[in-house]
Every structure is written in structure tokens, then in C-alpha cells.
N, C-alpha and C positions, 0 to 999 in steps of 0.2 A: 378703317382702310383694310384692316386681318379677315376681316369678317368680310367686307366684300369680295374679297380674293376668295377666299372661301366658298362664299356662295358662286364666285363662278368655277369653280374648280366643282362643285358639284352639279353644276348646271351640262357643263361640256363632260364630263364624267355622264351624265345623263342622255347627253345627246348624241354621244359616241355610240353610246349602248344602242339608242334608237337606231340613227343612221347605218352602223353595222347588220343590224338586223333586216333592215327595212332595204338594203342591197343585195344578202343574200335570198332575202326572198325574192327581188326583182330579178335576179339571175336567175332564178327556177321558174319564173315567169307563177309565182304565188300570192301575186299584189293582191288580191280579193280575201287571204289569208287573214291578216291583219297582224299586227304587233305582239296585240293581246295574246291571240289563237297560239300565233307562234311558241310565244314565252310559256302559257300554258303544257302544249305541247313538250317541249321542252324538260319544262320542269318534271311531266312525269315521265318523259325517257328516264333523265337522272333518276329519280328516284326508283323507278323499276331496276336499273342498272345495280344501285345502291343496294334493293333487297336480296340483288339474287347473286354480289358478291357474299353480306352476309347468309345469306343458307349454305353456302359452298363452303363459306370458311368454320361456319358452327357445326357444319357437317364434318367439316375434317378433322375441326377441332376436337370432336367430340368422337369422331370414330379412333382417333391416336390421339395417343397422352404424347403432346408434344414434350420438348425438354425446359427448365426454366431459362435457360440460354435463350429460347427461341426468341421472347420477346426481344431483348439485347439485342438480337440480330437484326430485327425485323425493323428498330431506329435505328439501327446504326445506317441499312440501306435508304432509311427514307433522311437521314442528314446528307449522306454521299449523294444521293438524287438530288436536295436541293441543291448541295454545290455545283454538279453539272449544270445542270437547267440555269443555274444564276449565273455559270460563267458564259454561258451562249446565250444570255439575255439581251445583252447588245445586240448583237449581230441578228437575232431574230426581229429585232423591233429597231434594228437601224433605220428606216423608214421613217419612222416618227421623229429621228431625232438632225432630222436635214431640216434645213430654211427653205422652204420655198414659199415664195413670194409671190408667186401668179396666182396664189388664191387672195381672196380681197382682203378676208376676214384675218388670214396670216400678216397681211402687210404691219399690222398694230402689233408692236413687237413684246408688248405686257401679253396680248392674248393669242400669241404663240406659245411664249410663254408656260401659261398656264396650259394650253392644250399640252404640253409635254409630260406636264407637272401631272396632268389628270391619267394619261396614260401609264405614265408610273406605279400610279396607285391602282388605278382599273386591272393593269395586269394583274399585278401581284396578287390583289384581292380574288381576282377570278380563280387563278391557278390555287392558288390555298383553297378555296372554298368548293371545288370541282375535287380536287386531291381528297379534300376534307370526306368532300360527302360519298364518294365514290371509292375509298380505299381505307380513308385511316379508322373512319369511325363503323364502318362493319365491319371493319377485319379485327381492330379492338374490342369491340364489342362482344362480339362472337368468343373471341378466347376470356373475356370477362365471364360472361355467362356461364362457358364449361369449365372455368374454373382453370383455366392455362393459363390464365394471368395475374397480378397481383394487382394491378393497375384497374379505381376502380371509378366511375363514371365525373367524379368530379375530378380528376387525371386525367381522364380523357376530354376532358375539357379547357383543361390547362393544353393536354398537347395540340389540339386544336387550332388554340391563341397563340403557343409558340410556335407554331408553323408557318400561319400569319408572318409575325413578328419576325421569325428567323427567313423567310424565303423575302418578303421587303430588304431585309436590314441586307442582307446579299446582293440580290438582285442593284440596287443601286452603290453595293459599294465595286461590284468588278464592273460594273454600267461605268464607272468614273474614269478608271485609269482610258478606256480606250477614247472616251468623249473626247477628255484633255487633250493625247492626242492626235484624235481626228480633228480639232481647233487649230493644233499649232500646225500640223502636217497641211491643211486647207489654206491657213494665212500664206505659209512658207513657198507655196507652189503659186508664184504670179507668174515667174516668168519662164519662156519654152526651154531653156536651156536648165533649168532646174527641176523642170517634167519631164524631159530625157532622162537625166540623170537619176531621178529617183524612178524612172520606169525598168531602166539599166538594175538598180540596187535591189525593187519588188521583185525581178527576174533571175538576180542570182541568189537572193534569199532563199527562195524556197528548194534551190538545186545544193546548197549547202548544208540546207537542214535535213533532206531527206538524202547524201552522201553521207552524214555525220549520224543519220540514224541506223543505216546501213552498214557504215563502220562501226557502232555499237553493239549491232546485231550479230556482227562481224566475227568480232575480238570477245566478244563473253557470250555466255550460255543465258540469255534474259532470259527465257522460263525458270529456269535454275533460279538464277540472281533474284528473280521475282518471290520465288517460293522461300528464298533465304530471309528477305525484306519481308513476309508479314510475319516472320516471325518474329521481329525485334524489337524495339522500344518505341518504337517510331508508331507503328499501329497502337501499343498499347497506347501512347499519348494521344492518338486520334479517339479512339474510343474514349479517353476518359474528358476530352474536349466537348464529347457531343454533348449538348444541351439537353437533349430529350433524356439520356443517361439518368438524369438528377429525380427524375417520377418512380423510377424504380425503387428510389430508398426511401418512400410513403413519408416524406418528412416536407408536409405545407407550407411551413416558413423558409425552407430553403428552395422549393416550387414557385412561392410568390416572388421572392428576389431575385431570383434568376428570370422571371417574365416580367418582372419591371426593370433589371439591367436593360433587357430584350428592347423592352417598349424605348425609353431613354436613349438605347443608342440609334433605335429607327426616327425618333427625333430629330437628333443629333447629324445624322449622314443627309436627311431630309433639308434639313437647316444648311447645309453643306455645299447640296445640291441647289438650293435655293439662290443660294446668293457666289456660285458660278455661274448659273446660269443669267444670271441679271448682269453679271461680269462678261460672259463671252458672245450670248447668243446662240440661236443655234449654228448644226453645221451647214457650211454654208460649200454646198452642192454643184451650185449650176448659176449661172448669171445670165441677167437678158441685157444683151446687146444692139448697139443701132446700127451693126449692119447690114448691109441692101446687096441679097445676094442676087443676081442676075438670071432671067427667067428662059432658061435653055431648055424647058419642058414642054413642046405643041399640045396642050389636053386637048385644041380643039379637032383635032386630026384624028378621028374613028379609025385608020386603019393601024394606027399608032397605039394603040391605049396601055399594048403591054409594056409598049417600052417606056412610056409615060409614066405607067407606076412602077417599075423598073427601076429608072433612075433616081424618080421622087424617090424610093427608101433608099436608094445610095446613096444619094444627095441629102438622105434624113442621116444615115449611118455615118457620116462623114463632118455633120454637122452638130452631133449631139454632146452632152457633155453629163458629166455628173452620174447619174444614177447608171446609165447603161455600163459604162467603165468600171463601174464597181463589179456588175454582173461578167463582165469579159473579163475582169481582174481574177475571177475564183476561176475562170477554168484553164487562163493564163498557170494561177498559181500551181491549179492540178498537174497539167502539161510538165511544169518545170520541175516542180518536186516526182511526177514518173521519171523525169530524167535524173533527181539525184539518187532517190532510194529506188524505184520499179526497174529501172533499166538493170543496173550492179546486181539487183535481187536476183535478175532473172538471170544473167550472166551465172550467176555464184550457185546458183540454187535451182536451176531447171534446163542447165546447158544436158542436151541430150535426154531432154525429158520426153514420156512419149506423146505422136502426133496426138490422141484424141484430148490430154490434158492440155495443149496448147492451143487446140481448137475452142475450145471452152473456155480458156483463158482469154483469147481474143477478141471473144464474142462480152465477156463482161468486160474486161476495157473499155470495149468499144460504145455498148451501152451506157456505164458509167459517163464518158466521155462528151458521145450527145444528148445526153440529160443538162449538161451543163451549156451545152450550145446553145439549147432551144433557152433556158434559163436569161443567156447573156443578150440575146437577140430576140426577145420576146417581143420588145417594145418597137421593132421593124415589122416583126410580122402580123402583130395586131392589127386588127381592123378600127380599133377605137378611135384612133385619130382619125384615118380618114373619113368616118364619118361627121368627125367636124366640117369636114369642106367636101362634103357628099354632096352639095350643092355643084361642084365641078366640076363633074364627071358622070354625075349618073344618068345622063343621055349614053352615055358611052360604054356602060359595064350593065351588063341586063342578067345575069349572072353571076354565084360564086365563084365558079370555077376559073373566071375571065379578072377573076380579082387572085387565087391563090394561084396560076401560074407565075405571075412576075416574082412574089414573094418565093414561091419552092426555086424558082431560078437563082434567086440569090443567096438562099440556104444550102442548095445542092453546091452551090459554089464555095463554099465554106469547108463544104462537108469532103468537098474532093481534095483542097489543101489539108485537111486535116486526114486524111484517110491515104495521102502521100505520106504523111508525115510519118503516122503510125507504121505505116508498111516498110517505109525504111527503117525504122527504130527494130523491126522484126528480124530484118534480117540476119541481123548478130543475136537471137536467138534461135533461127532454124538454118545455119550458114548453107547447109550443104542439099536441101531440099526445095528446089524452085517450086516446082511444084505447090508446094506446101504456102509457099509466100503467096500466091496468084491466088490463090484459096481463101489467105488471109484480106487480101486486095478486093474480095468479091466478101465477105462478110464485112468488111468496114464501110463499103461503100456502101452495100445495099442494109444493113443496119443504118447507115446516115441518109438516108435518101427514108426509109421509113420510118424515123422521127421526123424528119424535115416534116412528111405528111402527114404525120398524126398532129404534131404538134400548130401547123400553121391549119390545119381543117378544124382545128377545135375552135381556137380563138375564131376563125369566120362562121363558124354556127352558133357560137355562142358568147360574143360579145360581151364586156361588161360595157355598160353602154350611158349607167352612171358614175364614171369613174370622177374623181376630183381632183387629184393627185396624179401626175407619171407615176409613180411607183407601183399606181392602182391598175393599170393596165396590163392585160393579159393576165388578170387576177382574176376573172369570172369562176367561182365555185363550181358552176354547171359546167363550164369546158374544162377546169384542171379534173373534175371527177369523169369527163369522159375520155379527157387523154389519160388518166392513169388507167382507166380500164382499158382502153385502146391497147395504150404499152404494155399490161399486165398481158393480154390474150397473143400478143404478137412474141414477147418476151418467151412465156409457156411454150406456141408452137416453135421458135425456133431451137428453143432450149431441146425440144423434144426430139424436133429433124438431128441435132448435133449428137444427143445419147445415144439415136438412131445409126447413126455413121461412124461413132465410138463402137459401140455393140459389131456392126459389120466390118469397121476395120482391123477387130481382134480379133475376128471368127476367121477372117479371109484374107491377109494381112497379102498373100502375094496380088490381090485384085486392085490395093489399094489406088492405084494413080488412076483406075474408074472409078471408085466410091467418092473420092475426093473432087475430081470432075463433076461427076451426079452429085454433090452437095453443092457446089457453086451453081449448076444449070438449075436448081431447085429454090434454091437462094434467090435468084433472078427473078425466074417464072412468078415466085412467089410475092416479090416486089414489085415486079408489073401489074398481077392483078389486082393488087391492093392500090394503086395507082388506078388502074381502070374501072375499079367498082369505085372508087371515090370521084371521078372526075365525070362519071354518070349519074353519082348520086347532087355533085354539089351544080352539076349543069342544070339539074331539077328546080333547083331552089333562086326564085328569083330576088333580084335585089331589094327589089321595090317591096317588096311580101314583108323581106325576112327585117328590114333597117327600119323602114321607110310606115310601113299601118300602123305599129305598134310603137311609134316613137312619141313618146309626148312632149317633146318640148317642140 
């Protein structure tokens, strides 16, 4: 029965690898590619990658006599990296660790199961073996070779296995505490008045902890306190904990004991894992319900169509559960902790600070802010579902553009409550300068109105169109790689327009209530056209072309 688990833990291990693959090629529209080409491919990036960190480091290595300390250093950073990386393990692969049931294959709950169990291992393996070949072993290498290191090839093979060993043995041991309880937290929340209540508790959580960091910040000197702490016992005890620490002092028999403790406890946590999960299941996310909402949407009414899909995503946002909420949970959380530690910070720390650093300031809040937006609201503004019931409407929509109106209408609408929000929160940092505030009113808005566009014109150009999973959607590679260039060139020019108006407002300080005027009329202009070059570009692109030729199911 071990052994069959096994083989299917390597079979879905296998088919993940496939399936991953074989979707980011269909995102780049590279299906004639093949798996093989791919993988191929692939393999010599890495390895080109791999050659030409070793020449750069053999070359440094060898142009400076580093110090023996060096090496010491250089695992002390790659244990501290694994600790990071293992403690946002969860949170980057919470995905995988939800129940969802609408897939068929998931309803068998041994082979959810094990699909979890394979991801486990598939990560960890990945990240070790990418880290491996791209960092540890030329940059060891290379100071092996010139002699900067004592550490010699059968070491670096040990440290190799213990990277393995110690980035698994992590990864699943801070993976635990939050599983357990995202379990109990899921059972606990049946009833409404218990999801007020802990939505009340998530809310003032994070306004307590960023009050209490800012009172920290407050009452001592942390860079001080910082610098006094590494000097003390505490670091020497971490460095002498690191594992890798033990290659340095060329003694085999206490190398091999220390990667079979290693091996033994990844056992051990695995066995752990194993048999909670056969105990809990996974988390359990979202439920399907029987009931029968009432159909207040006319699709068959052409003159109606915006408001048709209009409501359908209100009616979708109003009805969802599970995954979205977690996404509108992080920018909840952000919100509430700028309220406990951002808001006191800037009171304390930039009361009377001048106009062009507040300008600037504004502009990355605001940024930050709707990153999280588009983030929490992905799953409204994607196209992916409706293309499931594209059968419904597509008499009726001949066009993108006739599709992302409704959508940017209800982002724009988001973006305006949140862009009140922030403008009031300003006001107690520029009390005495209206002016100044209106300025700030015209960068929040028209930064929120140009993610709205970027972000909902991606997902309708480019589709993930196999998705399988909610979670998968608005994941398409090819649209997250053109909205970050999008946001990258839109980020630069306005960063650049603000430097600009920084620069003019020191030079010409008595002009300023025109420069500041001329950045908001510019701000504007410059969001309308970006608005008009896109609603000419996606009026081009017909529905039927872009969903409808190339669909194969």
C-alpha cells in the first residue's frame, strides 16, 4: 500500500511538472513548442546562467584575496535565506493547500491528499536544486579553485544534500503551525455572527501591531538597539547553530552526522505531516451551495449589455467566498496597519516635511495600495469565467472594449472610495495647504483609474484560458508579464513628471500653486490618453478572433 502511494506521489509529482509547463506555454501561445523543446531550453538557460555566475566569481575571486571569514559569511546568508523563504512558504503556496472540490479528480480525498503531499516535495526539490545550481555550487566552486576556500568538492556536495535536507525540513516545519490553524480558524467560522466578529478582531489586529511598532520606534533608538544586538550572544548562538558552519572544520564524520540527523528529522516532520493531514484534510475554503439566486440580469437586451455584465460581476463580488477574501484580506490588513504605524509615523516624522517629499510619498502609497486592489479583485475582472458562459452573450459583445467598460466601472468605483479614504488620511499630514491636498486627490485617483486599466486590459488580452482551479485565474504569465511592464513604464514616467515638479518647485518656490496645478492637469491628460489609446486599441480586437478561433475545447 507504501509503495502505491509512492508511485502515485511520483506520478502527480510528474504531472504537475507536465501540466505547469504545458500552460505557460499555452499562455505564450507556444503549443507547437513541445514539453521536450521547452525543458530543453530551459535546461541551457540554467546552465548558461550557472557558467557566467561562476566566471564572475572566479574572477573576483581570484582578482582579491578574499578574507577566511568570507566563506562563514557567505552560509551564514544562505541559512538566513532559507529561513526567510521557509517562513513565507505557506503563504506563497497557500493555494495548494485549500479543498476544493469542483475538480473531479480532488473529490477522492486520499488523492488530494497526496497531490499536496507531491507539492511539498516538488517545491522544496525545485528551490534546492535551482539555488544549487545557480548560486551555491559556482560560487563554491570558484573560491575552491583560487584557493579562498578550504571547502573541497566532496563538501560541496555535502552542502548541496544539506540544503536539500535543511530547506524541506523548514519549509514543512513553519508550513504547520499556520495549516493547524487555518483548520481550526475554517471549522470555527460557521456562523455570521462569528465572521463579524473575527472580521472586527482581523481589523484591529493589524492597527495594534503597527501602533505598538511605532511606539517601539518611538521610545528607543532601533538602529542603535539593532547594532547593540548583533553584537551579543544571541548572533554568536545563531552562527554556531548553522548547520552548514560544521564543513568548515574538514571533519567527515561529523559532516555525515549532521546530514543524517538532517535526513531523519525531514523524515520525521514528513511522517508528521502525513498523518495530520489524513487527520484534518485540507483547508476548506469555499462551499457549494443549493441556492437559487434569482435572475435580475436582461442578457437578452443588446441595448443593455454593460449593465448586464455590470451587475453580473456585482452580483459575482457579492456572492463569492473563499479565495477572493483572503486576497481583499491583505489589502484590508495593509489599510489598517497604515492606520496603526504609517499614519503616527508620518504625524511624528514628516509633520512639516517639504511639498516635493510628500508628493513622492503619495504617489508610492498609492501605487503600493492599488497593486493590492487589482491583486484582491482579480478574479471580477478576469475574463476567464466568462468565457465559460461565452455562449451567452456573445451575440452581444463584438468587442473588448464592450467587455472592459463594465469591469473598469466597477474598479473605478473602488478606486474612488479608496482614494477618499487616503485624501482624508492626508489631511493631518499637510493641514494647512489645500492646495496641496487637491494635488494629492488628482494623483490617487488618476494612479487608481491607471491600474484599474492596466490591470483589467491585461487579463482581457491575455487570458488564462486553461485554468482549473479559481485560484488560477488571472494568473496568465503573458498578461502578469505585460501588466508589469505596463506598470513598470507608467511607474518611471510618472516618477519622472514628480522629480520634474520637485526640481521646479525648489527653483521657483513662489510659482508653486502653478507647478502644482500643472502636475495635476498633466496627471489627468496623461490618464485620459492612456484611456483613449487603449479603448482604440481593444475596440480593434474582436471577440470572436481573440476567444472564440483559437479555443479548443
Amino acid at each position: 500500500m507504501k509503495n502505491n502511494n509512492y508511485s502515485i506521489l511520483y506520478y502527480i509529482v510528474k504531472f504537475n511538472m507536465l501540466s505547469k509547463t504545458r500552460k505557460k506555454l499555452d499562455d505564450w501561445n507556444l503549443n507547437h513548442i513541445g514539453v521536450k523543446k521547452a525543458f530543453y531550453a530551459l535546461l541551457s538557460f540554467i546552465f548558461l546562467t550557472s557558467l557566467l555566475v561562476f566566471i564572475l566569481s572566479f574572477y573576483i575571486s581570484k582578482k582579491y584575496m578574499l578574507p577566511n571569514t568570507y566563506l562563514q559569511l557567505l552560509l551564514v546568508f544562505i541559512f538566513i535565506e532559507q529561513i526567510a523563504s521557509s517562513l513565507s512558504f505557506f503563504k506563497n503556496n497557500r493555494d495548494y493547500f485549500l479543498k476544493d472540490e469542483r475538480k473531479l479528480i480532488h473529490q477522492n480525498r486520499r488523492i488530494r491528499i497526496v497531490q499536496l503531499k507531491s507539492v511539498l516535495v516538488y517545491k522544496t526539490i525545485e528551490k534546492a536544486m535551482l539555488t544549487s545550481i545557480l548560486i551555491l555550487i559556482p560560487v563554491l566552486l570558484a573560491l575552491n579553485l583560487t584557493q579562498n576556500s578550504i571547502i573541497g568538492i566532496f563538501d560541496l556536495l555535502l552542502i548541496v544534500l544539506m540544503y536539500f535536507f535543511v530547506n524541506f525540513f523548514l519549509s514543512l516545519l513553519f508550513s504547520y503551525i499556520p495549516y493547524i490553524l487555518s483548520i481550526l480558524w475554517s471549522r470555527a467560522l460557521k456562523s455570521s455572527i462569528i465572521k463579524i466578529i473575527a472580521l472586527i478582531i482581523n481589523l484591529l489586529v493589524p492597527v495594534i501591531i503597527g501602533f505598538f511598532g511605532f511606539y517601539l520606534l518611538n521610545k528607543f533608538n532601533i538602529v542603535q538597539s539593532l547594532y547593540e544586538l548583533s553584537h551579543t550572544k544571541i548572533f554568536y548562538y545563531f552562527k554556531v547553530a548553522n548547520p552548514y558552519q560544521v564543513i568548515c572544520k574538514n571533519n567527515i564524520s561529523s559532516d555525515l552526522i549532521i546530514v543524517s540527523i538532517l535526513a531523519v528529522s525531514c523524515v520525521l516532520v514528513y511522517i508528521i505531516w502525513s498523518k495530520t493531514l489524513e487527520r484534518f484534510d485540507l483547508i476548506e475554503y469555499t462551499k457549494l451551495n443549493n441556492r437559487v439566486y434569482s435572475n435580475t440580469i436582461p442578457l437578452a437586451n443588446k441595448k443593455k449589455i454593460f449593465y448586464c455584465i455590470l451587475h453580473k460581476d456585482r452580483a459575482f463580488l457579492l456572492r463569492i467566498d473563499g479565495f477572493f477574501f483572503r486576497n481583499l484580506g491583505n489589502m484590508l490588513f495593509l489599510v489598517m496597519f497604515f492606520l496603526g504605524f504609517g499614519f503616527p509615523f508620518i504625524l511624528r516624522y514628516f509633520s512639516g516635511y517639504p511639498v516635493q517629499a510628500s508628493i513622492i510619498s503619495v504617489f508610492l502609497i498609492s501605487s503600493l495600495f492599488y497593486q493590492l486592489v487589482g491583486d484582491a479583485i482579480k478574479m471580477i475582472l478576469s475574463v476567464e469565467l466568462d468565457l465559460k458562459n461565452y455562449h451567452i452573450f456573445y451575440s452581444n459583445v463584438f468587442n473588448l472594449w464592450e467587455l472592459a467598460k463594465p469591469k473598469l466601472r466597477n474598479y473605478n468605483l473602488i478606486v474612488w472610495f479608496l482614494t477618499i479614504f487616503l485624501t482624508f488620511i492626508s489631511f493631518f499630514w499637510q493641514p494647512y495647504f489645500i492646495l496641496l491636498h487637491f494635488v494629492f486627490f488628482i494623483i490617487f485617483l488618476c494612479n487608481g483609474y491607471l491600474y484599474s486599466l492596466i490591470q483589467t486590459s491585461s487579463v482581457l488580452l491575455y487570458p488564462k484560458k486553461n485554468w482549473e482551479h479559481f485560484y488560477e485565474i488571472g494568473e496568465s504569465s503573458k498578461a502578469k508579464t505585460f501588466q508589469h511592464i505596463y506598470e513598470g513604464c507608467i511607474f518611471v514616467i510618472i516618477l519622472q513628471m514628480i522629480s520634474l515638479v520637485s526640481f521646479l518647485l525648489m527653483k521657483f518656490s513662489t510659482f508653486s500653486s502653478i507647478i502644482l496645478l500643472s502636475l495635476g492637469t498633466v496627471m489627468i491628460v496623461f490618464t485620459l490618453l492612456n484611456y483613449l489609446f487603449s479603448m482604440l486599441y481593444l475596440k480593434k480586437i474582436n471577440m470572436n478572433e481573440r476567444y472564440i478561433l483559437n479555443d479548443r475545447d
